[in-house]
C-alpha positions in Angstrom: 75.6 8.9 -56.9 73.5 8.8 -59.9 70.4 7.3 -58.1 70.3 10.1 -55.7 70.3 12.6 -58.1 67.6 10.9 -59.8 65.7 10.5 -56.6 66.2 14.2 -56.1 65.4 15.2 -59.4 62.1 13.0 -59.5 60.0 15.6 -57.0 58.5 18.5 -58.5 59.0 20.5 -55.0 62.6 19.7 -55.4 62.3 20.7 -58.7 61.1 24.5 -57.4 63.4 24.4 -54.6 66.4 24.2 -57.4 64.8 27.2 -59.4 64.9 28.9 -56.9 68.3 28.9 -55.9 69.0 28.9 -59.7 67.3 32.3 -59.2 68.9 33.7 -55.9 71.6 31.3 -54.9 72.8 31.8 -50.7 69.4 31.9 -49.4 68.9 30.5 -46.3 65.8 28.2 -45.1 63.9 31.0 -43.9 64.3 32.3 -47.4 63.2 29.2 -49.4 60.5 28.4 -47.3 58.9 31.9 -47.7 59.7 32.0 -51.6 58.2 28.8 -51.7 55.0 30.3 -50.0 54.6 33.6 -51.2 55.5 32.6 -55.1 54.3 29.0 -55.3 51.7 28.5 -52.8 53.3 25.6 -51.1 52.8 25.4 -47.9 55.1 23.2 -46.7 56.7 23.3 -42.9 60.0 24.1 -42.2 60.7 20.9 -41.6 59.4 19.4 -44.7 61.9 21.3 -46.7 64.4 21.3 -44.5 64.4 17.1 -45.4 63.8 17.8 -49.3 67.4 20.4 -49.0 69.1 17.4 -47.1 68.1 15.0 -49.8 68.9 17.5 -52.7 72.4 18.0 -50.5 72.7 13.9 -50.7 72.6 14.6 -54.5 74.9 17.2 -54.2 72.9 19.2 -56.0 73.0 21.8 -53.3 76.0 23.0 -50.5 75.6 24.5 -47.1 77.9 27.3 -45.9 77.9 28.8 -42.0 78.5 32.1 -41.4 77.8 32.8 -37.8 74.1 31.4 -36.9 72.6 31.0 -40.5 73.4 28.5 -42.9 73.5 29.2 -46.4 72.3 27.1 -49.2 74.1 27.4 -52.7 72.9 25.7 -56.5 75.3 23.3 -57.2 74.7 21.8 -61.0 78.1 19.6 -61.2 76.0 17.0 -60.9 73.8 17.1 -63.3 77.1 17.5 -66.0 77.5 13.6 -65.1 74.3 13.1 -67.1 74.9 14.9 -70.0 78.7 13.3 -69.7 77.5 9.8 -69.6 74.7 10.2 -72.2 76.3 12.6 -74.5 73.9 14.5 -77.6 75.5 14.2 -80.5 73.1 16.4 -82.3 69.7 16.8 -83.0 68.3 14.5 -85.2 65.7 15.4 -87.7 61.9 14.0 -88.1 62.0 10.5 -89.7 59.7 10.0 -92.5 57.5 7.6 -92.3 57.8 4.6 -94.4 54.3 3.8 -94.8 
């Protein structure tokens, strides 16, 4: 699981895919392909991000819903708790001073 979320994580389109369902979570691909035109200038086919949602979906970083003809694509960020879980931050450390 964890190398698919890192595989998803790794793209930058991904990466704008997730903000915007962050954003406006239930959109459907119509949706994120024309947020993903109008606001980033990424013109990308339907198809093409249709593939980068099924490999963020592989992550489970995103879920699909039907209701009736659309599908529905919702921000999931469980995944992403395994991370901070498995590498936990215990606080923040402070500058170290150089010894030289």
């Amino acid at each position: 699981m964890a190398d698919d979320l890192f595989k998803a994580l790794a793209d930058p389109t991904r990466r704008t895919i997730l903000d915007e369902l962050a954003e406006k979570s239930g959109q459907t691909l119509f949706e994120i392909c024309s947020r993903l035109a109008m606001k980033h200038r990424l013109g990308l086919s339907r198809q093409g991000v249709s593939q980068h949602l099924a490999v963020l979906e592989a992550a489970g970083l995103v879920e699909t819903r039907r209701e009736g003809r659309y599908k529905f694509h919702d921000l999931n960020t469980d995944p992403l708790r395994q991370i901070t879980e498995r590498w936990p931050v215990r606080g923040t450390p402070g500058p170290r001073e150089s010894t030289s």
